[in-house]
N, C-alpha and C positions, 0 to 999 in steps of 0.2 A: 504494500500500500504506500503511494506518493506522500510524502511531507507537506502538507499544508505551508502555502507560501507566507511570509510575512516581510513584505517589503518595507524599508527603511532608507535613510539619507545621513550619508557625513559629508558634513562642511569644513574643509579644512582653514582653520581661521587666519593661518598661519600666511597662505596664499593670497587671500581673498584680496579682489585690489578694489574692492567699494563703487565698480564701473557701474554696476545697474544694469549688466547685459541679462540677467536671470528675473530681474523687471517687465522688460522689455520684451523678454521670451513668451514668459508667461502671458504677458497680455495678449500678447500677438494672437501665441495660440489660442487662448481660452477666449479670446473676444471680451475681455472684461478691463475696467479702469484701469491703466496701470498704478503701482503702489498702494492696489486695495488687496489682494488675495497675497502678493510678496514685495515685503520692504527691505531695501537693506540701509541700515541703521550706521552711520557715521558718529559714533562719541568720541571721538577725537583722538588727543595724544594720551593715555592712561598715566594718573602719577605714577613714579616710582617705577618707572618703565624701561627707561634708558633710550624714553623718543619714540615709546612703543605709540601706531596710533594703529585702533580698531575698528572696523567695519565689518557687519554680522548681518547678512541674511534670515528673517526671520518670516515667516508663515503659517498653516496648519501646524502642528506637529506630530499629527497621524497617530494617536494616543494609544498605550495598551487598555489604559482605564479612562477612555476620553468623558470629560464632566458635562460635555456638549452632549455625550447620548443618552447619559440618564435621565437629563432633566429634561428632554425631547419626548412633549407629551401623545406624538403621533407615529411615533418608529422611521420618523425621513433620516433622521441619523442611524448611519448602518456602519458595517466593517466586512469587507473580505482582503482578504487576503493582509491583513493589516494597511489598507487604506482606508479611512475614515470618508464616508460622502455621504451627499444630503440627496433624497430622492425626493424632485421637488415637485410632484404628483402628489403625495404626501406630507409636503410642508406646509403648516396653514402660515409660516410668516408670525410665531406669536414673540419670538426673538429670546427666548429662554436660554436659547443653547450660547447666545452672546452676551449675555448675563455670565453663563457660566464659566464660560471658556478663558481660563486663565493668562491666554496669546493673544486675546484680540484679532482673532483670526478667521471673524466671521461677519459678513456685511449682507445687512439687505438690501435690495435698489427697489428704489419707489415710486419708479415711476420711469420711463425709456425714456429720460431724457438723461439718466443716470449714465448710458452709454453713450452719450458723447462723446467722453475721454475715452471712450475704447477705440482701436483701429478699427476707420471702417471695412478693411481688407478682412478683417477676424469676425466683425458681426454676421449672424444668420440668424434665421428665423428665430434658433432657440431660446435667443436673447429675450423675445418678448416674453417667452416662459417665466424665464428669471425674474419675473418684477413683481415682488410684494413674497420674495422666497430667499430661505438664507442660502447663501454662495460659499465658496470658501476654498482652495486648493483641494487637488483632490489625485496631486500623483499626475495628472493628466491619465487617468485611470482609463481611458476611452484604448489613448495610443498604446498605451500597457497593455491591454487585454486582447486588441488588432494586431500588435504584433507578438503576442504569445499564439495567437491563432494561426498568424504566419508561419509557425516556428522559430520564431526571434524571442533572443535571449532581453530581456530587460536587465537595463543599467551595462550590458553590452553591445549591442544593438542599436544606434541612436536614433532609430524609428520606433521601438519600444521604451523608448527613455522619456522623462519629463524632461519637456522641453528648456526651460531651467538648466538641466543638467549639459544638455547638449550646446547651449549656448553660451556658456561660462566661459569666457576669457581666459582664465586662469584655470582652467581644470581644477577648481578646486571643490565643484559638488559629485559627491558617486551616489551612484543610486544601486539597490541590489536587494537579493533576499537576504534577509536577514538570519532566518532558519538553514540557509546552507554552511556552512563551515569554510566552505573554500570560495566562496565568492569574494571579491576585493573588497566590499563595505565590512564584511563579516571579518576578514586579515587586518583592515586598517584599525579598527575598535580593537580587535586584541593585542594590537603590538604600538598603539600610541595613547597618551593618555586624552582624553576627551571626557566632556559636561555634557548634560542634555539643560535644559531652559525649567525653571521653577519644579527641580526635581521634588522639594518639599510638599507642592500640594498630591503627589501621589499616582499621578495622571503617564507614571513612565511613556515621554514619548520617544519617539522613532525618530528623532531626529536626532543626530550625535553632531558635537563640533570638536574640532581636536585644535586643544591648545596647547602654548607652553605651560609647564608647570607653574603659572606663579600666579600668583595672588590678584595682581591687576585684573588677568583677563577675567576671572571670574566674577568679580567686581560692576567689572565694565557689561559684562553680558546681564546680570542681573539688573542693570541702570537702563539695560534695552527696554527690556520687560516692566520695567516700573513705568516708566514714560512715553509708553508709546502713544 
């Protein structure tokens, strides 16, 4: 019997050059505002750093225990394969799950005039679905699933990959299962050390960043999350 996938993301912070090419990806693909569904966060030179300055990618973070689906009083918040998304046939729009969501990682548009700022190369029909429905990254779960059907490897493959991934500048996002052992996201988490984002409320997400040992960046990432 197959292994149950659970897809995951390292950001290597270490890389990351703050371009906004994985902004830009995303919206493209997904038809949606840019720096609503992924922001990457400039807090500057860290003290006590030696000049360190930090730039962090932040979005979903594809949750093992996501607080978005408990409190989702109609089931549009789902999981397979460890991607978290909202089936929004099922969303009545009552904004619980943005309440709960400790990332800020969830918007509703209220109206198609919301997409404006989206490319209009990227809008289709489905947009107008989207309106009065919570949105939110989701893996680009679509090109995941199209190119597993293909027989394309995700997080190898850059037509199974989120686009994010494939568009980064810096090669500094991997995408991969998580559950394999020899996949590269799976190698890079056991041989560097890395933080996930407000581990204390409980919510283990799926998304790793690997930093240096010190004290700043952890600092700095937690300053993401407080003021976004």
């Amino acid at each position: 019997m197959s292994i149950e996938k659970r897809y995951g993301m390292v950001i290597d912070l270490r890389h990351c050059l703050g371009c906004g090419a994985c902004e830009a990806a995303c919206s493209q693909a997904n038809g949606a505002p840019e720096k609503l569904w992924r922001q990457v966060k400039d807090l500057g030179i860290l003290p006590h750093s030696d000049g360190l300055r930090l730039t962090i990618p932040i979005s979903c973070m594809h949750c093992e225990e996501p607080a978005c689906q408990s409190v989702c009083p109609t089931g549009a918040t789902h999981q397979e394969d460890g991607i978290v998304s909202v089936d929004p046939n099922r969303c009545i729009g009552c904004g619980y799950c943005i309440l709960a969501c400790p990332y800020r990682a969830r918007v509703i548009y209220r109206s198609e005039m919301d997409f404006d700022r989206a490319p209009a190369r990227a809008r289709g029909p489905e947009t107008g679905e989207r309106v009065g429905t919570c949105t939110k990254c989701d893996f680009c779960s679509k090109r995941v699933s199209d190119g597993e059907k293909a027989g394309l490897v995700p997080g190898e493959d850059a037509a199974a990959t989120p686009a994010c991934v494939v568009n980064c500048s810096a090669q500094a996002i991997v995408f991969g299962d998580l559950n394999d052992p020899q996949s590269k996201i799976s190698r890079l988490i056991a041989t560097h050390h890395t933080v996930r984002l407000a581990e204390e409320k409980g919510t283990r997400p799926r998304i790793y960043y690997i930093v240096d040992c010190c004290e700043s960046f952890t600092k700095g990432i937690d300053h993401a999350i407080a003021n976004q």
